[in-house]
Steps between C-alpha positions, in 0.01 A plus 500: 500500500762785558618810501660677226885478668464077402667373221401245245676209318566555165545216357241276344137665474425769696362391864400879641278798377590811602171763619493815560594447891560165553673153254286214524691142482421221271573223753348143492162589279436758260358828635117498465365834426174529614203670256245749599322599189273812640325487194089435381634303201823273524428157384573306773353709860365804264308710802556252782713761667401791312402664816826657687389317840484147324801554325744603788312188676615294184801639539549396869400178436746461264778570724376273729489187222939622477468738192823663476443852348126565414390654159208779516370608128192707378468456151410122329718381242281211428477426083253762407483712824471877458734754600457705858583861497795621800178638706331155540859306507597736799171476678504091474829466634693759724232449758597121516838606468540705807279298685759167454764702543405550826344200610784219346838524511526347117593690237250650261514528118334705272335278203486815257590688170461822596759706646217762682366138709877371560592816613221568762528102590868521556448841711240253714764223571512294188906358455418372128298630168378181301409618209366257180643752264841445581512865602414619137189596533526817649871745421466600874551109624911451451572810636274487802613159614871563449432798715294328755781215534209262494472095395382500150328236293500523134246267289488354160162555337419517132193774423236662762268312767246565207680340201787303671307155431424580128731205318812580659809342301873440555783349300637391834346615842718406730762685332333780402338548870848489575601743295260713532598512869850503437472837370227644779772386722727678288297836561433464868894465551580813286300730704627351816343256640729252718415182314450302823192740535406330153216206437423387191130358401445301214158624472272141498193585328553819371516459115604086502239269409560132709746322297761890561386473867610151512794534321653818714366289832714216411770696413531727816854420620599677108414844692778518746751532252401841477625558845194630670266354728194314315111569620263331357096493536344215381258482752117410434576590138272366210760272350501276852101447402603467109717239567311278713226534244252662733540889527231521777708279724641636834832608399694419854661178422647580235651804569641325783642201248633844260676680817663150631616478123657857524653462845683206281642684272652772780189800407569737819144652506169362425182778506194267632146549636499185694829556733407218744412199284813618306758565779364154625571335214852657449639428890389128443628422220834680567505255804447213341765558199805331513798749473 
């Protein structure tokens, strides 16, 4: 990590994001940014830390297992979930905002949609808005984070949390994810935001059934060409239980086998609940690859 005076190679995919405050440096593993859903319903830890208290404690721990930047959201995106008004968004998560902020010295983003909740999050300390709507579902979003000279993450999804799952079908996924982000980054640049500030989520699960999850997985490295840095958040997601054949199976495993595939292919940030097992997993098998 460093300050915003550093400078960053630019050749090759990108190996820095730049926050609000501070760049954070892709060095020897991919960044792992850590997940604190302070929701009742997300589908992996839905009300675990719905309570403020036992989410800035999730939090903590988190930094503690080497998260790099931690991600606080209030509103589920789950297949089917229901949408959370501003009010209830704002009064799940600027508490545990402010409260991290103060207690950890990692950066916080905003998982969110809504400029009113970015806004107030980003006025509590947040350095990044991540939003699943690849800052389209709200007019207020571009202009707020261009202002706020924020980190940004823009996310391919096909459809609502409600109707996302319904038989989603592509031509092509992997290049029409691509494309599709081509032209979010495309937007984000035009209002003026630096495109180092710029990640770029493929959006695993939202509107892909397994084989278009698979396919854009395997197919990672294709996303640097679009010059941004790649985030992706596989983790605990129903295709890791699909795939094995048992969707009640503990999910850790193989999102560590997914992430040490990504770190392969050069993705810079990986959004995961289980930041230890994971961060394990990464340091060990970068030391025993041959270079």
């Amino acid at each position: 990590m460093r300050d915003e005076s550093g400078s960053s190679p630019r050749n090759g995919p990108v190996r820095s994001w730049k926050l609000r405050c501070r760049t954070l440096d892709v060095v020897e593993i991919p960044l792992l940014m850590g997940i604190v859903n302070v929701t009742p319903d997300s589908f992996s830890d839905g009300g675990q830390f719905f309570d403020p208290a036992d989410a800035v404690e999730q939090g903590l721990r988190l930094a503690d297992q080497g998260a790099d930047l931690l991600d606080i959201g209030g509103e589920s995106t789950r297949p089917g979930a229901k949408p959370v008004d501003a009010d209830e968004e704002l009064r799940r998560v600027i508490p545990v905002v402010a409260a991290l902020c103060e207690q950890t010295s990692l950066p916080i983003s905003i998982d969110t949609s809504k400029a009113a909740v970015a806004r107030e999050a980003l006025a509590a300390g947040a350095e990044a808005i991540n939003d699943v709507t690849a800052l389209t579902g709200d007019a207020e979003m571009l202009r707020l984070a261009a202002e706020a000279g924020c980190g940004v993450c823009a996310m391919h999804a096909r459809g609502t949390p409600r109707t996302m799952q319904q038989a989603p079908v592509y031509s092509d996924v992997v290049e029409e994810v691509a494309a599709y982000l081509a032209d979010r980054r495309d937007a984000l640049l035009a209002v003026g935001i630096d495109r180092q500030r710029i990640a770029l989520d493929l959006g695993i699960g939202f509107g892909k059934t397994l084989e278009h999850n698979l396919a854009l997985l395997s197919h990672a490295a294709r996303f640097h060409a679009l010059g941004c840095l790649v985030l992706i958040g596989h983790s605990r997601k129903r295709f890791i239980g699909e795939l094995l054949g048992d969707p009640a199976a503990d999910r850790t495993a193989g999102t560590v086998g997914v992430a040490i595939s990504l770190a392969q292919q050069g993705v810079q940030v990986l959004r995961v609940h289980d930041v230890g097992a994971v961060r394990q997993a990464l340091v060990l098998h970068r030391a025993t690859t041959s270079t």
